[in-house]
C-alpha angles and dihedrals in degrees: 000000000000129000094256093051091046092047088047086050101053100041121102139196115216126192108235113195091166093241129113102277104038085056090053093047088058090044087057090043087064107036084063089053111256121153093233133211118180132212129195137186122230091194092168088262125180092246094048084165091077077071090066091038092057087049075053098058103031088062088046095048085046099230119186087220127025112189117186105185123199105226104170102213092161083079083067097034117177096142141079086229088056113022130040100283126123116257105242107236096168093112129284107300134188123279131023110324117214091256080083109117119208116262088326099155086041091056100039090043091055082052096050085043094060082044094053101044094040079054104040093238116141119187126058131200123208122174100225118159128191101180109062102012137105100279101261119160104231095056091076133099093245086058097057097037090062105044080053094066098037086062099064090043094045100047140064090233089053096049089041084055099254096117140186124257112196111208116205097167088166090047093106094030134110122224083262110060087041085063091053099050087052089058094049092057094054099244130146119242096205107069084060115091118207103157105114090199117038123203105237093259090062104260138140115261093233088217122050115102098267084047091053096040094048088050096046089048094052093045094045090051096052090245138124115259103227083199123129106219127193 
């Protein structure tokens, strides 16, 4: 193999949200030695802080390229993180919560995907859970099983035989085990940002479902939350 088809093979574009496990997913990126390069959407959400918290971890993951996108979803709406509708912070409840935004990994992954393929990565990290999360439907495995799928049928890599590979390491893990991993890697918790509605002195809610699912997952792990909540 050359160099430049050994160094394509082992990049890698990580979406960076700037929350917890998006962080982790890139830590874990690294630590399997992939040369990283990060995108993130700026997509006009509610919690627009998460944005400064991804500049945070890019520079912490040491990324050679770091994309943040404007993607304005708010024009479609559809979502308390993207239209004017109350965050629900009554407890995570079954079923999917309004927080839920439209396709929105189908639509960041197609983006990664156009990342990874102008750049001849080929490989992309997303920090997707279906154990401890909020119930939407394209965190599950089904759902990246079958992007995967659709990106070697969708690109010319893909039809040329140098395929994607999708990696979701925090698909099969709790909150709990995310935040230790964290830990283990050495990174630090609280650069990431998970609150989907911020009090106006930048703090976390406390209470809305990422909140609640961030706190459960520290305590249950024995560590300190290094989260500031209102």
């Amino acid at each position: 193999m050359s160099d430049i088809a050994n160094s394509e093979s082992r990049r890698a574009i990580v979406l960076l949200s700037g929350g917890l496990d998006s962080m982790v997913s890139g830590g874990l990126a690294r630590e399997q030695g992939y040369s990283l390069a990060a995108l993130t959407i700026d997509y006009n959400q509610r919690h627009r802080v998460e944005l400064e918290a991804a500049k945070r971890v890019a520079d912490a993951l040491g990324v050679d390229r770091h994309v943040t996108l404007p993607l304005n979803l708010r024009a479609f709406g559809g979502s308390s993180l993207t239209d004017d509708i109350d965050v629900p912070k009554d407890g995570v409840q079954p079923g999917i919560p309004s927080t839920y935004v439209p396709a929105r990994n189908t639509i960041f992954l197609s983006l990664a995907l156009g990342f990874a393929e102008a750049t001849g990565a080929r490989h992309i990290f997303v920090g997707v859970n279906a154990l401890d999360y909020s119930g939407y439907p394209d965190c599950r495995p089904e759902f990246i099983s079958a992007f995967q799928h659709l990106a070697d049928l969708a690109t010319r890599m893909g039809v040329e035989g140098q395929g994607f590979t999708i990696h979701a390491p925090l698909q099969h893990m709790t909150k709990a085990d995310i935040a230790r991993e964290a830990d283990r890697l050495g990174l630090d918790a609280g650069m990431s940002w998970s609150c989907y509605d911020p009090t106006p002195d930048g703090r976390h809610c406390g209470l809305c479902d990422s909140c609640r699912l961030r706190s459960k997952g520290f305590e249950e792990a024995g560590l300190r939350d290094p989260t500031v909540y209102a």
